[in-house]
C-alpha positions in Angstrom: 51.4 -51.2 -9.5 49.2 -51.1 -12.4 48.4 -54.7 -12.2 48.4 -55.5 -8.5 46.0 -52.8 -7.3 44.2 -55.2 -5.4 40.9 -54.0 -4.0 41.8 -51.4 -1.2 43.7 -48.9 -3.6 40.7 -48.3 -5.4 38.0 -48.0 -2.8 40.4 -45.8 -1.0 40.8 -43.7 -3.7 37.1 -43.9 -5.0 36.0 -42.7 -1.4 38.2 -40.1 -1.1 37.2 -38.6 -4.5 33.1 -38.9 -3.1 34.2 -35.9 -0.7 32.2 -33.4 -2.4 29.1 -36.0 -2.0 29.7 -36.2 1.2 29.6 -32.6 2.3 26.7 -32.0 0.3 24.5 -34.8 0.2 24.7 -36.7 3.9 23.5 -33.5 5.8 20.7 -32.3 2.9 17.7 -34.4 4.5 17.7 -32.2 8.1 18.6 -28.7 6.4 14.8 -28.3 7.1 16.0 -29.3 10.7 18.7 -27.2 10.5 16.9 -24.2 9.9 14.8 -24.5 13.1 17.3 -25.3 15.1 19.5 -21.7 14.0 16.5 -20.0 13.8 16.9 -19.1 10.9 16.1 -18.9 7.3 16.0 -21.8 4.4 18.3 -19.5 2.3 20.8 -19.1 5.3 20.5 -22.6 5.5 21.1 -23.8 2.1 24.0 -21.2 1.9 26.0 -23.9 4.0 26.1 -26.3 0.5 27.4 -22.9 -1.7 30.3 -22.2 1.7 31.0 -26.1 1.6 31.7 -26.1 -2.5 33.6 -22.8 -1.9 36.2 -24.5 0.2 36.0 -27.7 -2.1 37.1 -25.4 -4.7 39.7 -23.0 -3.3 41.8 -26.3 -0.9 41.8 -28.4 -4.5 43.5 -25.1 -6.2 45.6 -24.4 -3.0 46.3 -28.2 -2.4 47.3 -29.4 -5.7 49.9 -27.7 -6.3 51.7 -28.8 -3.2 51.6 -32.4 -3.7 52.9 -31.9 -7.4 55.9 -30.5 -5.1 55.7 -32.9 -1.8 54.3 -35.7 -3.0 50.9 -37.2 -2.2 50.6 -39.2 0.9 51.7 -36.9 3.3 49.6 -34.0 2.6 46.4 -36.5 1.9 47.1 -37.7 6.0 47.2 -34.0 7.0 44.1 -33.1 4.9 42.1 -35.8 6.8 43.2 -34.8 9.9 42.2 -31.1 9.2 39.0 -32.3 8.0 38.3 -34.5 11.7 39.4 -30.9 13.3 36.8 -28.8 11.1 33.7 -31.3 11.5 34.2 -30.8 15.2 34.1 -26.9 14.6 30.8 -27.5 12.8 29.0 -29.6 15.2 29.6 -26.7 17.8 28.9 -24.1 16.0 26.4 -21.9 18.2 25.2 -20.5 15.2 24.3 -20.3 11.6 27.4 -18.0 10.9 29.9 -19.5 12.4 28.2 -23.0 11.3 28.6 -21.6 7.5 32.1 -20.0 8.2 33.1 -23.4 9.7 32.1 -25.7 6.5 34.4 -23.4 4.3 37.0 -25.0 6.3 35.3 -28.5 5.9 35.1 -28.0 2.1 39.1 -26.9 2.1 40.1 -29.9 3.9 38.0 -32.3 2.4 39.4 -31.0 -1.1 42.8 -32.8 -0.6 40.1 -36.2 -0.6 39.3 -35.0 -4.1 42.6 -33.5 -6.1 45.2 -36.3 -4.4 43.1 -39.4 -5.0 42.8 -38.1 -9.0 46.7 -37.2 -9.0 47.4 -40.6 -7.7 45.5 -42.3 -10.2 47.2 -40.3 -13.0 50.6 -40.8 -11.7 49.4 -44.5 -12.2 47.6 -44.8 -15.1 47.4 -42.6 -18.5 45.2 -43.2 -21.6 42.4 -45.4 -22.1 43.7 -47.5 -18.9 43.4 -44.0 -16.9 39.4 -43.4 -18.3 38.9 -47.3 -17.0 40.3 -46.4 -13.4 38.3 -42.9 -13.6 35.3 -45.2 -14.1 35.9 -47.4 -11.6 36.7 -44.3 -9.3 33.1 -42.9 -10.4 31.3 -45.6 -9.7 32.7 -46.2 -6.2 32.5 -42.9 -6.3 28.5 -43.3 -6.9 28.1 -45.5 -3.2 28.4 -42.4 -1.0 25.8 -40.0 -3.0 23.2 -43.5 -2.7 24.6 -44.4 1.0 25.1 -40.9 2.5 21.4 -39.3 2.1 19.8 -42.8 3.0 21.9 -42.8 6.1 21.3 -38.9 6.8 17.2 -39.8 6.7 17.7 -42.3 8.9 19.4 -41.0 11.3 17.3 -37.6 10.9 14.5 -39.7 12.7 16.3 -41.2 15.4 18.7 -38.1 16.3 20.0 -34.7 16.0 21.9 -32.9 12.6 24.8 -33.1 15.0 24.7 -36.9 15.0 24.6 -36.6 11.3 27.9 -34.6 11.6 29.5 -37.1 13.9 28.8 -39.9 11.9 30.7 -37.4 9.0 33.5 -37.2 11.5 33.7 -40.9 12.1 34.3 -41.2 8.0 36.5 -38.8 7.8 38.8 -40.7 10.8 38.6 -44.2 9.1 39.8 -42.1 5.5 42.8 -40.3 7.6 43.3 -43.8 8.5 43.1 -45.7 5.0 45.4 -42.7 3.2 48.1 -43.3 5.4 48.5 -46.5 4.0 48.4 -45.9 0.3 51.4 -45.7 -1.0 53.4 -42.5 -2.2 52.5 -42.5 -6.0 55.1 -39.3 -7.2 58.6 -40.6 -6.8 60.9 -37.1 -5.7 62.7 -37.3 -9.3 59.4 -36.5 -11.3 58.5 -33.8 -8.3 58.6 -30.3 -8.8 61.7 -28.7 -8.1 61.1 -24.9 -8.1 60.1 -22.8 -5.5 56.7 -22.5 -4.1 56.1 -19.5 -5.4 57.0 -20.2 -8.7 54.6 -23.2 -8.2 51.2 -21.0 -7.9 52.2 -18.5 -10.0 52.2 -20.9 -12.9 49.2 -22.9 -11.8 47.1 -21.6 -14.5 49.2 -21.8 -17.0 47.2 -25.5 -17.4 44.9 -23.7 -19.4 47.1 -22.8 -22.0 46.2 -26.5 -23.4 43.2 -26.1 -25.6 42.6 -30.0 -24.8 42.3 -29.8 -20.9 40.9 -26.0 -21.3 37.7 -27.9 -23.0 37.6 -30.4 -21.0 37.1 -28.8 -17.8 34.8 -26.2 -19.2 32.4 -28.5 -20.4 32.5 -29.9 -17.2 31.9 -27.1 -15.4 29.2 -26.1 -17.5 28.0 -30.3 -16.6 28.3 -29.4 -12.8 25.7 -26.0 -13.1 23.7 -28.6 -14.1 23.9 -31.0 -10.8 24.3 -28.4 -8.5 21.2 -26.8 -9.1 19.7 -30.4 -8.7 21.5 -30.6 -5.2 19.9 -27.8 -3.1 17.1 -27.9 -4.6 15.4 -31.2 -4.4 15.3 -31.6 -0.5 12.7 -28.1 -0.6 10.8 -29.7 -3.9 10.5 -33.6 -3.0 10.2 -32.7 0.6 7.9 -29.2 1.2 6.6 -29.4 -2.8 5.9 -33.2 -2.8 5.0 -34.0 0.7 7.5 -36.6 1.2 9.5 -37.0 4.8 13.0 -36.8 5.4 13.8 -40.7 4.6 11.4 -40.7 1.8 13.3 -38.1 0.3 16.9 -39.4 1.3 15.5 -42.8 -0.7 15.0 -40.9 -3.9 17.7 -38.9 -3.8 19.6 -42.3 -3.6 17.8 -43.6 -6.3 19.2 -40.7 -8.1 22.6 -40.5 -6.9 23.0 -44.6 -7.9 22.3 -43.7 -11.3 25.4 -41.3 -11.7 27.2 -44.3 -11.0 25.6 -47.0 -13.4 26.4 -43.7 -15.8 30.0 -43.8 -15.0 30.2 -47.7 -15.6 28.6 -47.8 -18.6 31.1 -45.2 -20.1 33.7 -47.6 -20.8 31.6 -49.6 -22.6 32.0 -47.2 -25.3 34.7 -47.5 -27.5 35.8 -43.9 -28.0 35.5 -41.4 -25.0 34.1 -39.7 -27.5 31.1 -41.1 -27.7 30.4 -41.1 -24.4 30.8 -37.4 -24.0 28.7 -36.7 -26.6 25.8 -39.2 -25.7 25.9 -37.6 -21.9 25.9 -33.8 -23.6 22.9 -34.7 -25.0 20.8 -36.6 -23.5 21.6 -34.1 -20.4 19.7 -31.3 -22.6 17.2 -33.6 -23.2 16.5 -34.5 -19.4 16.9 -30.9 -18.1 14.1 -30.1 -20.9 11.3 -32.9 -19.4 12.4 -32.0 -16.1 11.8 -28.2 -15.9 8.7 -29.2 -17.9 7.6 -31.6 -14.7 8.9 -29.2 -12.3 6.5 -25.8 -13.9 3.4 -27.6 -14.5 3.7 -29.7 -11.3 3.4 -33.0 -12.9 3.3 -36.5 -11.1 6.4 -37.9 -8.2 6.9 -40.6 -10.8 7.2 -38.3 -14.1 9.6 -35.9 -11.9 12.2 -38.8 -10.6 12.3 -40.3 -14.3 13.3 -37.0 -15.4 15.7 -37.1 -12.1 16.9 -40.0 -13.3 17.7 -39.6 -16.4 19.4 -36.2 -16.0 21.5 -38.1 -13.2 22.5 -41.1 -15.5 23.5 -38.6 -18.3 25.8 -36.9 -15.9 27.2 -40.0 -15.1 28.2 -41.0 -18.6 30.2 -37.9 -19.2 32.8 -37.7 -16.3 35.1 -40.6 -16.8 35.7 -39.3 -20.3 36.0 -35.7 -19.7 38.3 -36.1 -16.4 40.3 -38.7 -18.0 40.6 -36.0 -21.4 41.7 -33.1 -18.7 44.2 -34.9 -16.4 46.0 -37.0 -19.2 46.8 -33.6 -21.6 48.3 -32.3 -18.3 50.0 -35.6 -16.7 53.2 -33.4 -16.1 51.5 -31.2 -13.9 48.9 -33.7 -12.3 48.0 -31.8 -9.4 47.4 -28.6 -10.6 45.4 -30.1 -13.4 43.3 -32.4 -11.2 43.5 -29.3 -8.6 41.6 -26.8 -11.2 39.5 -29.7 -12.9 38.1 -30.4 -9.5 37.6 -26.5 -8.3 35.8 -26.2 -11.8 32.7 -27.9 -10.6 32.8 -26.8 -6.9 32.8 -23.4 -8.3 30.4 -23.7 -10.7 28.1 -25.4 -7.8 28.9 -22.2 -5.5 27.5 -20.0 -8.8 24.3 -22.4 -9.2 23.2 -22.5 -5.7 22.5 -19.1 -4.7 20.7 -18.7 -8.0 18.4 -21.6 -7.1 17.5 -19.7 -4.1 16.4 -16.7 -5.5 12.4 -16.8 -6.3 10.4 -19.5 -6.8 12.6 -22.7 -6.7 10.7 -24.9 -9.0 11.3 -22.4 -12.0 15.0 -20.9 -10.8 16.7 -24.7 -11.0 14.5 -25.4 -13.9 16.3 -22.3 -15.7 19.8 -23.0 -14.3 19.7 -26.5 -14.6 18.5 -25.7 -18.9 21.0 -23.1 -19.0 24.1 -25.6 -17.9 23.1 -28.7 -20.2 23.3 -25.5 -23.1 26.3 -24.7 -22.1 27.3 -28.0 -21.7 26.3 -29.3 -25.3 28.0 -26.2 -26.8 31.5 -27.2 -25.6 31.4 -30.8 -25.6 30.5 -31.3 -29.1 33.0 -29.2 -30.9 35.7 -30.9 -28.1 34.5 -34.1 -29.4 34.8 -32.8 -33.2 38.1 -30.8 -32.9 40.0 -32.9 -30.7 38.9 -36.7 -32.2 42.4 -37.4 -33.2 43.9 -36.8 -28.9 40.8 -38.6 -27.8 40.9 -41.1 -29.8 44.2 -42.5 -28.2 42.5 -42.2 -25.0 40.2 -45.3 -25.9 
């Protein structure tokens, strides 16, 4: 399996990993829409992203588990099929409540997307060879945040935010479609045989490994970061810079395409290492220019270098620090991949609501800072402590 992958394992498996990009980022050029059309406020609007990362994080940690037990493939097929069911739910929601209540189920669906396609790939692949496939997955992975906001502003001048939706539904139905096809990547030998029970109850026991426990908190600290970028920029580029909904969807593209020239780039470093520490960095560095842009107002074209760079510098840490995470708990693949994932979704359902508060130029300027901090203070001792286990992974 490892050398006949072909071409449709991997852009399965890279699309259903962009989940979280899709939930967030298709629909984020006609929030402004949405909150006329609910009547409501830009708060109550944006509090759809923080109910959609809610259920991206609690269906990874509830899902994981059960595919270490089940196996992949079937549960991946049900997860799609749930997700078809709770886009519908959205599109009819007569209100902003039930709208918001509606995407938790969205986000807990669409999680399966996200912890199965990383299990698979670590039932298939470990060490270096699992960072290269990581990669690969990241920047397939980068299509759908460049595609799906271009796409949302297009179709934000020519229809409704339910069309948006349905065109959401329509991926999800081709994905239900695609995982039934993959192939089952846990034999029922290397499954686990205890009860279900005993399965949750020792879910976190994951974190008792000093080498994933890093790993995923540096990430998490990396995903504050983005996920004040996300809610944020529609309100800034489009009420704060005067640009329209597909002027926006075209920088937030340009954006979005540089996470995945990050992630491709990382495995042109020899350690994973390096390319951990180089993204810690330079992330501080480009949350620094960019609150800088943002607080004194400076030029469009200062503001998306600064977007750009921070996005790039994201990029270039998450092969390394995914790959890290999920190969120091390869026994327990889907409960590592299920908390890894939930790390970020959580720390995205933290960093929006903040963003929200006040003025929103200085609230993601601060949140965004405060992550890369974070950020650089984990990552750098992981990369000092723990060269030796990394090292193999290159």
């Amino acid at each position: 399996m490892k050398k006949k992958l072909g071409i449709f394992i991997p852009v399965t498996l890279g699309m259903l990993t962009a989940f979280g990009p899709f939930l967030t980022d298709f629909y984020l050029p006609v929030l402004p829409e949405m909150t006329t059309f609910f009547k409501t406020s830009p708060a109550l609007a944006s509090l759809s992203l923080t109910t959609g990362m809610i259920g991206l994080a609690a269906g990874q940690v509830f899902i994981g588990p059960l595919t270490d037990k089940y196996g992949r493939n079937r549960i991946l097929v049900i997860s799609m099929i749930m997700f078809a069911v709770a886009t519908i739910l959205c599109i009819l929601a007569p209100n902003i409540y039930i709208f918001n209540l509606m995407r938790i189920f969205q986000g807990v669906a669409g999680a399966g997307g996200i912890v199965i396609s990383k299990s698979m790939a670590t039932d298939m692949f470990s060490g270096k060879e699992l960072a290269n496939f990581m990669a690969i997955l990241g920047s397939i992975n980068g299509i759908a945040p460049v595609c799906a906001p271009v796409v949302g502003g297009v179709m934000a001048g020519v229809t409704s935010w339910q069309g948006v939706f349905c065109l959401l539904l329509g991926i999800g139905i081709i994905l239900a479609v695609c995982s039934w096809r993959l192939p089952e990547t846990l034999p029922v030998d290397k499954r686990i045989q205890s009860n279900i029970l005993h399965v949750y109850s020792n879910l976190f026991r994951v974190f008792r490994n000093p080498r994933f426990t890093l790993s995923t908190l540096a990430a998490m600290a990396c995903f504050f970061t983005f996920f004040a970028y996300i809610p944020s920029s529609p309100f800034i580029l489009q009420q704060g810079y005067g640009l329209s909904p597909f002027e926006f969807s075209l920088c937030f593209a340009l954006n979005a395409l540089m996470i995945g020239v990050g992630a491709g780039i990382a495995p042109l470093f020899k350690r994973s290492t390096t390319s951990i520490r180089h993204g810690a960095l330079n992330m501080l560095s480009a949350s620094v220019f960019l609150g800088a842009c943002l607080l004194c107002h400076l030029p469009l074209v200062m503001l998306m270098c600064c977007y750009i760079y921070l996005m790039f510098s994201f990029g270039l840490m998450q092969p390394g620090l995914t790959a890290v995470a999920l190969d120091a708990e390869r026994n327990n693949a889907g409960a590592a991949s299920a908390i890894f994932g939930a790390s970020g979704f959580v720390a995205g359902a933290i960093a929006s609501p903040i963003v929200a508060l006040g003025n929103i130029n200085l609230t993601s300027s601060c949140v965004m800072f405060a992550g890369a901090v974070i950020c650089v203070a984990l990552s750098l001792p992981l990369c000092k402590r723990l060269k030796p286990a990394l090292q193999s992974c290159s």
